[in-house]
LOTOR-510545 format. One line per 5 residues: number of its first residue (from 1); for each residue x, y, z of C-alpha. Coordinates in Angstrom, 3 decimals. Layout:
REM residues N
NUM	X/Y/Z; ...
//
This chain:
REM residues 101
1	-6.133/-63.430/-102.064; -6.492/-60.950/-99.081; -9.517/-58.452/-98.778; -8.717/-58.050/-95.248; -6.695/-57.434/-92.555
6	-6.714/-56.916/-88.906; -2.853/-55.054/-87.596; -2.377/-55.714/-84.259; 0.231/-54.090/-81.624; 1.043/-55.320/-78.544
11	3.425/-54.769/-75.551; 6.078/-56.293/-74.428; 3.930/-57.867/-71.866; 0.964/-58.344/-74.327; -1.078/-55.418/-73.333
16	-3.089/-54.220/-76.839; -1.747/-50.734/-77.267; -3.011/-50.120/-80.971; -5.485/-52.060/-83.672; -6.825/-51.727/-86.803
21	-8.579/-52.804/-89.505; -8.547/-51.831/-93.116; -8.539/-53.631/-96.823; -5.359/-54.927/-98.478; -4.356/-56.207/-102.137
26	-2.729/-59.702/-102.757; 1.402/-59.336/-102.637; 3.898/-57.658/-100.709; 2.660/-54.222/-99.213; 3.867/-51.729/-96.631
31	2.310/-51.438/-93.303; 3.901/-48.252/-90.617; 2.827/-48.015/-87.076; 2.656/-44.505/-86.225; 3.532/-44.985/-82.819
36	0.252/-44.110/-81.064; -2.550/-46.247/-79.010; -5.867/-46.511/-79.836; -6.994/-43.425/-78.286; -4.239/-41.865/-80.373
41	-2.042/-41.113/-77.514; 1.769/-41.583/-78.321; 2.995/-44.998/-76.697; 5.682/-45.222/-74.275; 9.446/-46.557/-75.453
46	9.426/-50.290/-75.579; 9.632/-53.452/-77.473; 6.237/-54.149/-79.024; 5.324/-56.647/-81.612; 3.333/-56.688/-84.676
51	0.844/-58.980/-85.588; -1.558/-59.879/-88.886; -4.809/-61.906/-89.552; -5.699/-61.545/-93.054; -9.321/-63.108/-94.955
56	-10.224/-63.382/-98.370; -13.491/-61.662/-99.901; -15.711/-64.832/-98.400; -13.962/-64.944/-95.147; -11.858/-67.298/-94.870
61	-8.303/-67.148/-93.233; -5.120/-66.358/-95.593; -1.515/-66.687/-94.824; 0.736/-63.380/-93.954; 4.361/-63.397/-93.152
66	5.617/-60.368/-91.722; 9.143/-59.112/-92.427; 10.563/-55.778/-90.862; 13.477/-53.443/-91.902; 15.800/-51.419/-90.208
71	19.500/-50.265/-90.240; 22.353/-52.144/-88.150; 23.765/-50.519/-85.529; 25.948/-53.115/-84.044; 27.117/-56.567/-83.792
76	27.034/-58.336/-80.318; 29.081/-61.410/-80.224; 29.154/-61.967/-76.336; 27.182/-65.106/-76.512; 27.315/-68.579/-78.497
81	24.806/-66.204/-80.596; 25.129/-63.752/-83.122; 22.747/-60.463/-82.801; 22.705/-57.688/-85.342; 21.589/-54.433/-83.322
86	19.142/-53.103/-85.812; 16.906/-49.848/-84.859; 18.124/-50.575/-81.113; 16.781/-54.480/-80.913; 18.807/-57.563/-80.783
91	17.910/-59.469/-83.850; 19.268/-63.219/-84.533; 21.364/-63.284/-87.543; 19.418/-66.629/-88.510; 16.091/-64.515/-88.906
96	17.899/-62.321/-91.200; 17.230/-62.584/-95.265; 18.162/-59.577/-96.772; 20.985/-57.214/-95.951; 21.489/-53.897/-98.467
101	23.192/-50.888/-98.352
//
């Protein structure tokens, strides 16, 4: 299982904007960027992405999959692919699992 994990944020063009570090259980949990850079200034509007490098207790690298959630604003169809608009992004309809209401 998990001890730790390192959340990274990144930029659209892979500048680090904001990283931490802090202890997680084994299982699903809830991570929320609050928007801000390291020096806890707010970041500009962008696309950024998200990423996660977990260890166990002795160090050792464990698997994380990361899974997002948002509400669907749109469909666009003008391509040979679909895109659900969700929170403003275009998101493939094949990388979608769950949809609720």
């Amino acid at each position: 299982p998990a001890q730790n994990a390192t959340f990274t944020v990144k930029d659209s063009d892979g500048n680090l904007i904001f990283a931490e570090s802090k202890p997680i259980e084994q299982g699903a949990s809830d991570y929320q960027w609050n928007g801000k850079d390291n020096d806890g200034n707010n970041a500009p509007a962008g696309s950024y992405t998200l990423s996660v490098e977990a260890t166990s207790a002795s160090g050792v690298a464990v698997n994380v999959n990361i899974a997002s959630s948002g509400t669907v604003d749109g469909v666009d169809l003008s391509g040979d692919t679909l895109y659900l608009l969700i929170n403003g992004q275009k998101v493939k309809l094949e990388n979608v699992t769950t949809i609720r209401q």
